[in-house]
N, C-alpha and C positions, 0 to 999 in steps of 0.2 A: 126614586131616591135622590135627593140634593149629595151635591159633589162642586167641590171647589176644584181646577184644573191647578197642578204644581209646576209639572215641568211639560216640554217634550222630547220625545223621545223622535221625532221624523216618520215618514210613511201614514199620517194619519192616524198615529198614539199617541197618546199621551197619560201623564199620572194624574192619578185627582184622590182628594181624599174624601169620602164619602163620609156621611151622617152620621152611620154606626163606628165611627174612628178607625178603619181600616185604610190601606192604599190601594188602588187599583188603576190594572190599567185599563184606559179607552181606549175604543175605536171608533174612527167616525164612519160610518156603513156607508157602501157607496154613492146610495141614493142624497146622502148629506155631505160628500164630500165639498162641492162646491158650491153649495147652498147655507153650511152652517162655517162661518170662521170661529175659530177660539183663539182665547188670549188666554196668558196666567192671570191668575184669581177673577177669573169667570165664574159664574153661578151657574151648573149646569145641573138637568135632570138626565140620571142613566136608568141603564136596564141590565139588570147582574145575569150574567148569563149563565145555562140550566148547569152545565157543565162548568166546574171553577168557577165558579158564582164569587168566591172569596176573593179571586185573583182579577178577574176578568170583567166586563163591562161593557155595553153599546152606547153611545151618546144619542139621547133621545130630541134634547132641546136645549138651548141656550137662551140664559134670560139677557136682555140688553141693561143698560145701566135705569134706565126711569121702571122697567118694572122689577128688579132689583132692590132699588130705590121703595117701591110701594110695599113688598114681599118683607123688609125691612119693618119696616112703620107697623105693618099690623101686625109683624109677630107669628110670620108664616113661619120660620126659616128657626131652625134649632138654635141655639145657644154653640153650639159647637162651630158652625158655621159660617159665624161673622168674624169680616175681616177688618 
């Protein structure tokens, strides 16, 4: 699911609003801790988790700005979702 990062919150959370226009928060798992940076209005894909799936969230990947850029142009990326 696409998710734009809002704020942070510290500790490796952070809010994003996701596709279906909810808020949620991330986590970045630890195996991404020092491998994935985020910024605000990043383009991120999560994973809602089983439990508070509404609330809650895993950060799966971060797009950089050129495939962003491409994701853009053809029309991947919801309507909801551009910034």
């Amino acid at each position: 699911m696409y998710a734009i990062v809002m704020e942070f919150n510290g500790g490796s959370r952070f809010k994003a609003f996701c596709e279906d226009e909810k808020t949620r928060m991330v986590r970045i798992p630890g195996r991404l801790k020092k491998k994935q940076w985020v910024r605000v209005n990043d383009l991120i894909i999560i994973k809602k988790w089983m439990v508070e799936g509404d609330k809650k969230a895993d950060l799966c990947y971060r797009y950089v700005k050129t495939e962003r850029e491409v994701l853009l142009r053809n029309n991947l990326v919801p309507k909801n979702m551009v910034i």
